[in-house]
MIDOSE-1310 file (N, C-alpha, C; in nm, 2 decimals, decimal comma, always signed):
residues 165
xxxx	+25,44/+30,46/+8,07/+25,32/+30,48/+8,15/+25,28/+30,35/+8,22; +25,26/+30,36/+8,35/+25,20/+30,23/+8,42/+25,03/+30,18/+8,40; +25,06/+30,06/+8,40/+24,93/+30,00/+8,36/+24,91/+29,93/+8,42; +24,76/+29,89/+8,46/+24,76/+29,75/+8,57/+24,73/+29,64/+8,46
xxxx	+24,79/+29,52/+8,53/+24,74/+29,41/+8,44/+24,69/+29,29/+8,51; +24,62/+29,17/+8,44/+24,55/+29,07/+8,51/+24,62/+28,96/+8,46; +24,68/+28,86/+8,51/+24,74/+28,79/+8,46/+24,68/+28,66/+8,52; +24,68/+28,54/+8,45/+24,60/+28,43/+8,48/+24,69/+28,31/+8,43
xxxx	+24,73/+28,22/+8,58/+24,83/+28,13/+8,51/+24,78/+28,01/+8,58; +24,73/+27,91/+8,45/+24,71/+27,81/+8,46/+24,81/+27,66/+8,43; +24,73/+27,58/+8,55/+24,84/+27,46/+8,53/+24,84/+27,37/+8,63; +24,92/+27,31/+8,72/+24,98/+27,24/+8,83/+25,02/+27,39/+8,96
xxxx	+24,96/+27,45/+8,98/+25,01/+27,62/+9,00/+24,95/+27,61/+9,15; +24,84/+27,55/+9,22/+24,81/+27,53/+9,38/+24,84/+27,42/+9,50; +24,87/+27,46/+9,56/+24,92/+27,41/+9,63/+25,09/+27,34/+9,62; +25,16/+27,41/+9,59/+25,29/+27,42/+9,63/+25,36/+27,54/+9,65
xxxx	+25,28/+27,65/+9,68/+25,39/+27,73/+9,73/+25,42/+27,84/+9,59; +25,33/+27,84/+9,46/+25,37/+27,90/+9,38/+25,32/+28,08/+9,40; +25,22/+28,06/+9,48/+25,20/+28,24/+9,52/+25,29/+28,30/+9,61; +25,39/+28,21/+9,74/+25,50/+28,29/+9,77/+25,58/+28,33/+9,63
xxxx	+25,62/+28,24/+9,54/+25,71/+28,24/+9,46/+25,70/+28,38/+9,36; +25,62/+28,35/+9,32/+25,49/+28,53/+9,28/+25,55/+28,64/+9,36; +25,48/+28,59/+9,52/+25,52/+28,74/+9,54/+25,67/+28,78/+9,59; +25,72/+28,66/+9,63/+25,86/+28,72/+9,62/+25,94/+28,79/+9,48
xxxx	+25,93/+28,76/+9,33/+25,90/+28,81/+9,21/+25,85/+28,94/+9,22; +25,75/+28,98/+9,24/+25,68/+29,05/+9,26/+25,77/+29,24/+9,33; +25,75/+29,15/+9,47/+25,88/+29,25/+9,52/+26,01/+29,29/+9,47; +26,05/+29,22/+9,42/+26,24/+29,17/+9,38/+26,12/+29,30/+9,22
xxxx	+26,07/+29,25/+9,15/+26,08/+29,39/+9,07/+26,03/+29,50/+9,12; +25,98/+29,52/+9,25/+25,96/+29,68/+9,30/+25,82/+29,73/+9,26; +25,68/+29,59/+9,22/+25,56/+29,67/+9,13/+25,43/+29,66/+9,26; +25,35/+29,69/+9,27/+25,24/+29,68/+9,34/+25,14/+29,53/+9,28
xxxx	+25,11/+29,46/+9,36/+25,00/+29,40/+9,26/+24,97/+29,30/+9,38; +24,88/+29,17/+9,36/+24,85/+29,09/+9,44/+24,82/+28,96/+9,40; +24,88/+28,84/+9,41/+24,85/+28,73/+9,41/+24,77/+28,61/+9,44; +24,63/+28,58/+9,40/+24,56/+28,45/+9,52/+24,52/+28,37/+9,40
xxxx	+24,52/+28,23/+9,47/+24,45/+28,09/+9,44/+24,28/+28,14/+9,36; +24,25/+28,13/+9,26/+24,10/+28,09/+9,21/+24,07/+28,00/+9,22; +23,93/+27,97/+9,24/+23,82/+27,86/+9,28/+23,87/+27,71/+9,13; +23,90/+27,82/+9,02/+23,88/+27,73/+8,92/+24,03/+27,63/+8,89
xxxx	+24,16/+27,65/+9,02/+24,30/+27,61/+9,02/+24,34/+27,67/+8,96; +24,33/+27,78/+8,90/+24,42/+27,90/+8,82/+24,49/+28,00/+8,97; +24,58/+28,02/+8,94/+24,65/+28,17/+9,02/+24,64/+28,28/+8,92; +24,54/+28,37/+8,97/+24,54/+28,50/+8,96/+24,63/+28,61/+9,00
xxxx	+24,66/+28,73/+8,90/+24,76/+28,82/+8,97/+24,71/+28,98/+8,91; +24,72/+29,06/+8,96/+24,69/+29,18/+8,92/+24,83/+29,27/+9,00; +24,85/+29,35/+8,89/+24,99/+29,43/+8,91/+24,94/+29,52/+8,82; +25,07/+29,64/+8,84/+25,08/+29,75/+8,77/+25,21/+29,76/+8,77
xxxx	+25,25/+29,81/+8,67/+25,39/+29,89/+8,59/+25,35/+29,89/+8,46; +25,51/+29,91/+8,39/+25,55/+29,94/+8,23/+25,54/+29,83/+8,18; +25,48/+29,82/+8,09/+25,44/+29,70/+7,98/+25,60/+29,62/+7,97; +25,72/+29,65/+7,98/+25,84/+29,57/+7,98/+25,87/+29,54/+8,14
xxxx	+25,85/+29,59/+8,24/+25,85/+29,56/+8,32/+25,78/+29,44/+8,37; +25,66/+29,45/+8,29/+25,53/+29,30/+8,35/+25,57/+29,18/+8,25; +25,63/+29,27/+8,14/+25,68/+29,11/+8,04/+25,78/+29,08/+8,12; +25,91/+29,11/+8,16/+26,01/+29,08/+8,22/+25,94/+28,97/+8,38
xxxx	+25,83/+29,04/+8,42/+25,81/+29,00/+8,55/+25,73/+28,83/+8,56; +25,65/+28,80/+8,39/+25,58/+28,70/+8,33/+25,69/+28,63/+8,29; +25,78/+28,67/+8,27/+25,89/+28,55/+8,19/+25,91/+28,48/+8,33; +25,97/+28,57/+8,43/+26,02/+28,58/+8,55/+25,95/+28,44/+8,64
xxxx	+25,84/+28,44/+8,66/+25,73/+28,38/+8,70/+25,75/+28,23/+8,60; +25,78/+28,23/+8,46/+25,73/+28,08/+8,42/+25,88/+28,02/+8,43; +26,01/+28,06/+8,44/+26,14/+28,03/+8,47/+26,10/+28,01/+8,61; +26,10/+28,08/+8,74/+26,07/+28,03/+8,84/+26,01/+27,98/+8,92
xxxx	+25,86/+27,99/+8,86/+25,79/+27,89/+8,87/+25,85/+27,77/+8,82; +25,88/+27,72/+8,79/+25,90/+27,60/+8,68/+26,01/+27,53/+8,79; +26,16/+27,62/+8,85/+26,22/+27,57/+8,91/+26,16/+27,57/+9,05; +26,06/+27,60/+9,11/+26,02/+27,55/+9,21/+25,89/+27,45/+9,26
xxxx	+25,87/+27,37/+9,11/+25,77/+27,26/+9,08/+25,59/+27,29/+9,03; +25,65/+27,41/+8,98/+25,49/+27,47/+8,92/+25,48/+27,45/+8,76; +25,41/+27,32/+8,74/+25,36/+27,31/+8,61/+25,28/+27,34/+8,52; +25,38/+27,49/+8,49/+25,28/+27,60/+8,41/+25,21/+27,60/+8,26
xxxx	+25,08/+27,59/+8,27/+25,02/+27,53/+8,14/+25,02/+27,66/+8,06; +24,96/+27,75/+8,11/+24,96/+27,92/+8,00/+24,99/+27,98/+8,13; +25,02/+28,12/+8,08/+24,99/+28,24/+8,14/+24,97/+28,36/+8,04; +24,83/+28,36/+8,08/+24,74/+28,50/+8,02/+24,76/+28,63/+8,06
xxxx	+24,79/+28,71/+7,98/+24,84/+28,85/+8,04/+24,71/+28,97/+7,98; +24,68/+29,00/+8,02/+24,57/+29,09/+8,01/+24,58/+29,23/+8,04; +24,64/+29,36/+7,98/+24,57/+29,49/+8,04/+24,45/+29,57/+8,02; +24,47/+29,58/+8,16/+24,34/+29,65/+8,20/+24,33/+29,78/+8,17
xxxx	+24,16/+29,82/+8,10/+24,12/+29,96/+8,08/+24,11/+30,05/+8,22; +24,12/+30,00/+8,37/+24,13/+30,07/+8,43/+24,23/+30,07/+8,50; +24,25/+30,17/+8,61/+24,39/+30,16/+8,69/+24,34/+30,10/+8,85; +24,40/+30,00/+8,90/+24,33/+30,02/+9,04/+24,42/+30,03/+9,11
xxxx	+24,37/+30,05/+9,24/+24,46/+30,11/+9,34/+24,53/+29,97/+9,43; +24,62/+29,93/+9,43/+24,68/+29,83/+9,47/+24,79/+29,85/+9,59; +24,83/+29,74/+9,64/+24,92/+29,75/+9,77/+25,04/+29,78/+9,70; +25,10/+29,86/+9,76/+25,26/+29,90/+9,67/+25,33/+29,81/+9,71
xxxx	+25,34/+29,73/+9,83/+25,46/+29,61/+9,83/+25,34/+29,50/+9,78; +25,41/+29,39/+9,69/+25,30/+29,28/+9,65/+25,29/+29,19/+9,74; +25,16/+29,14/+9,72/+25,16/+29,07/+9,83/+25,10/+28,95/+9,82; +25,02/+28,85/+9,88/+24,97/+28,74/+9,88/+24,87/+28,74/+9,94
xxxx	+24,75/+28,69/+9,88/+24,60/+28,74/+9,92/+24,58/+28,59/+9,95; +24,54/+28,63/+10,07/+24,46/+28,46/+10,17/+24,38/+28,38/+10,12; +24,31/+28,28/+10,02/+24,20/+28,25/+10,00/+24,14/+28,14/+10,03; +24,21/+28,09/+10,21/+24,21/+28,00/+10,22/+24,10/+27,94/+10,30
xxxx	+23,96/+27,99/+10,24/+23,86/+27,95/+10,31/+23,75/+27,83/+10,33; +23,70/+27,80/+10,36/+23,62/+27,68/+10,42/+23,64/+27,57/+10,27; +23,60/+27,63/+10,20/+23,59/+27,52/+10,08/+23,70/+27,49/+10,01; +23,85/+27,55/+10,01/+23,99/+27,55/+9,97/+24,03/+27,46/+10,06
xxxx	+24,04/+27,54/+10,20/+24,09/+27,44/+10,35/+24,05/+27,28/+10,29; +23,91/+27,29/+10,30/+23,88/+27,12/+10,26/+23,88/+27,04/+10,16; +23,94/+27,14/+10,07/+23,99/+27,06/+9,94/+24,13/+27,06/+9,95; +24,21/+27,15/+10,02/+24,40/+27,09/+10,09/+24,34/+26,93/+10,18
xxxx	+24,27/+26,96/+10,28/+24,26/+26,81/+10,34/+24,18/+26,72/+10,31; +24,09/+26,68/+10,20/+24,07/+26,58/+10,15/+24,19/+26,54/+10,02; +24,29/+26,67/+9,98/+24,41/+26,59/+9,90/+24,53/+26,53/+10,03; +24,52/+26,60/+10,10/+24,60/+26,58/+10,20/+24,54/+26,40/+10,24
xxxx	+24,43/+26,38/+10,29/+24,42/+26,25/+10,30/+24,43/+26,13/+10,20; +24,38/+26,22/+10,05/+24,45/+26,12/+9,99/+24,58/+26,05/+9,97; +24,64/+26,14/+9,96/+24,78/+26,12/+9,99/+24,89/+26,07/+10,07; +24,80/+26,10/+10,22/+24,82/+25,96/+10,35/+24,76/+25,83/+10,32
xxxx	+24,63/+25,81/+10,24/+24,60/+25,73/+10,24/+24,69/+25,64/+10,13; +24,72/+25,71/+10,03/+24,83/+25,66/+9,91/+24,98/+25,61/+9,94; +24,99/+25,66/+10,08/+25,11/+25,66/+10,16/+25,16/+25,50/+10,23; +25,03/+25,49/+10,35/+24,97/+25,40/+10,40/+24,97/+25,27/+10,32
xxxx	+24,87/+25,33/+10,20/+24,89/+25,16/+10,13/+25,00/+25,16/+10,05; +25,10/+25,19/+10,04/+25,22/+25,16/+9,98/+25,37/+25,08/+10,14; +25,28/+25,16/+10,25/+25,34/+25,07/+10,33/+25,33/+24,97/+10,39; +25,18/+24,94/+10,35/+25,17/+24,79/+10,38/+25,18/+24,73/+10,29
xxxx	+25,20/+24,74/+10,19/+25,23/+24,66/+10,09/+25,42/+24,62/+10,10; +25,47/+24,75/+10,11/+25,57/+24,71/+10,13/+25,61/+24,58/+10,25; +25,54/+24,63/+10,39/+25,58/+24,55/+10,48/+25,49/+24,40/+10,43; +25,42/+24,36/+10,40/+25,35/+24,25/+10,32/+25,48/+24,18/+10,28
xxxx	+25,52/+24,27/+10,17/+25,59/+24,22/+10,10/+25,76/+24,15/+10,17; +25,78/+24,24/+10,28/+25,90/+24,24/+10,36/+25,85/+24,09/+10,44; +25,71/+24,12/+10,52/+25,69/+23,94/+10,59/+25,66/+23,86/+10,51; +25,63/+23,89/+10,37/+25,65/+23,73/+10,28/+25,80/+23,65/+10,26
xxxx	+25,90/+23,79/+10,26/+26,04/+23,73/+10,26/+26,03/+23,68/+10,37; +26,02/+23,72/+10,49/+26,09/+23,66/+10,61/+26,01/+23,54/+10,62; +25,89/+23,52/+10,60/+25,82/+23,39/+10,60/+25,90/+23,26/+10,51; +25,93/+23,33/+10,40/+25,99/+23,23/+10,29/+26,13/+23,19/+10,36
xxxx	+26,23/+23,30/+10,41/+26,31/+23,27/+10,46/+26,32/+23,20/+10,57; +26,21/+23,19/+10,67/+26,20/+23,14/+10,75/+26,17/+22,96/+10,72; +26,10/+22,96/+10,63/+26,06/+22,84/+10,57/+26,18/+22,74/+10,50; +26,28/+22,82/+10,45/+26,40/+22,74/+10,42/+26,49/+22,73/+10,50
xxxx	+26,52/+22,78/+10,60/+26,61/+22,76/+10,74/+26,55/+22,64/+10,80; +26,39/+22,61/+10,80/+26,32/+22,53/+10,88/+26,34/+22,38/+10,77; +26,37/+22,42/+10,63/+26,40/+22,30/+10,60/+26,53/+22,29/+10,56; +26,61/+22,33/+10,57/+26,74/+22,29/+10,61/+26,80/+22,26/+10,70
xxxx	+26,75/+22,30/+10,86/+26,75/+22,21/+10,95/+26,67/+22,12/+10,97; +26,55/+22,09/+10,91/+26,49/+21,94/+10,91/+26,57/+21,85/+10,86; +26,65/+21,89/+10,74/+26,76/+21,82/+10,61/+26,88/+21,78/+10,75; +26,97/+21,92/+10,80/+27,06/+21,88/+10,88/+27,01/+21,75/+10,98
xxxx	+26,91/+21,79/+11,09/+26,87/+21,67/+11,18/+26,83/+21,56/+11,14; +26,81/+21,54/+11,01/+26,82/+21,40/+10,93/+26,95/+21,33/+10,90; +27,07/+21,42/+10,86/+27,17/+21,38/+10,82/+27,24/+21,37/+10,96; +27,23/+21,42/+11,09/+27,29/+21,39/+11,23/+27,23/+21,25/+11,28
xxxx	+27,15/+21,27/+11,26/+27,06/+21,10/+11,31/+27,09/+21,01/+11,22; +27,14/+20,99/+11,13/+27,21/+20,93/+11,04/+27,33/+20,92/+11,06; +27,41/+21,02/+11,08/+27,55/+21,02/+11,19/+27,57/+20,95/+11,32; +27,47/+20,97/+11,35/+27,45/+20,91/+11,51/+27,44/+20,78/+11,55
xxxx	+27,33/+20,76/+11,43/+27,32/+20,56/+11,45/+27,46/+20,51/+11,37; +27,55/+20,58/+11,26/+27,66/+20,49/+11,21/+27,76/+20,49/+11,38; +27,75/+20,61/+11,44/+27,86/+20,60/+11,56/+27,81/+20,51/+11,62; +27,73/+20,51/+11,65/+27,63/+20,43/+11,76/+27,69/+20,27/+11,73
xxxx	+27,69/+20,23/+11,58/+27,70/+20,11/+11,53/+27,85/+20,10/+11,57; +27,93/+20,16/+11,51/+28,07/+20,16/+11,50/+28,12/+20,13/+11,71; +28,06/+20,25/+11,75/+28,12/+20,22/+11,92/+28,05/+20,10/+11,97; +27,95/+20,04/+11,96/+27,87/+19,92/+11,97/+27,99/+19,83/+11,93
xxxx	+28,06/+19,81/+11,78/+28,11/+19,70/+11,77/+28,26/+19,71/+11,88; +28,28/+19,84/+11,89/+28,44/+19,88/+11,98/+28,42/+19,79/+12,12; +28,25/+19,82/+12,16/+28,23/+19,77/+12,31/+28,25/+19,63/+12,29; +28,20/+19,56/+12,21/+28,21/+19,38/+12,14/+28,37/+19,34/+12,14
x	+28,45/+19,44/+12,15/+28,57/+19,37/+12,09/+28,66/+19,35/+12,24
């Protein structure tokens, strides 16, 4: 007999893509149900079938979740005393509104901004070499033009005494 159930999976579970992953699961077992984002970073799911069907479909979920970067802390399975009426193809419920949106783009800027300072650090780090490098070329040719002016006056001396003779 079908049963709806509420399933609650907590963890690393928003923001990568783990509710496509859901509902493609979802479909691929043939059950009605729907997947969205909670306020509290949990993904919520409500579905119906056969009690081995939704175990099969929960295992399903923490193996594929898992290989597509969802670091699944629990998943709570819960059936429900009532039946509700759900979308027969599963699907993915939007929840992407004003206060989600701005909590994607204040992680989103962290992240550029985590980005950013790793590149100037890098490049820092890149014109300290070339500064340093630059600084040993400049004294190796100060060393060379020492040792040529040093060459120069022994010729100098040497063709001086050639001109004498």
């Amino acid at each position: 007999m079908q049963k709806c159930h509420s399933i609650i999976v907590t963890g690393k579970v928003q923001d990568i893509g783990f509710r496509s992953v859901v509902e493609h699961i979802g479909r691929s077992f043939g059950i009605p149900g729907l997947v969205f984002n909670a306020k509290d970073g949990s993904v919520k799911i409500l579905c119906c079938g056969e009690d081995s069907v939704i175990d099969n479909f929960t295992q399903a979920i923490k193996i594929r979740g898992a290989e597509n970067g969802a670091e699944i802390a629990n998943i709570k399975e819960k059936t429900l005393s009532i039946n509700i009426d759900l979308p027969d193809e599963f699907s993915k419920a939007s929840s992407d509104d004003e206060i989600d949106i701005g909590r994607k783009l204040d992680k989103a800027n962290l992240l550029l901004k985590s980005g950013f300072d790793n590149l100037n650090l890098d490049l820092n780090r890149g014109f300290n070499d070339i500064k340093t490098g630059m600084n040993n070329m400049t004294d190796m040719l100060g060393s060379y033009i020492g040792e040529q002016q040093e060459h120069n006056k022994r010729l100098e001396a040497i063709l001086e005494k050639l001109a004498n003779k």
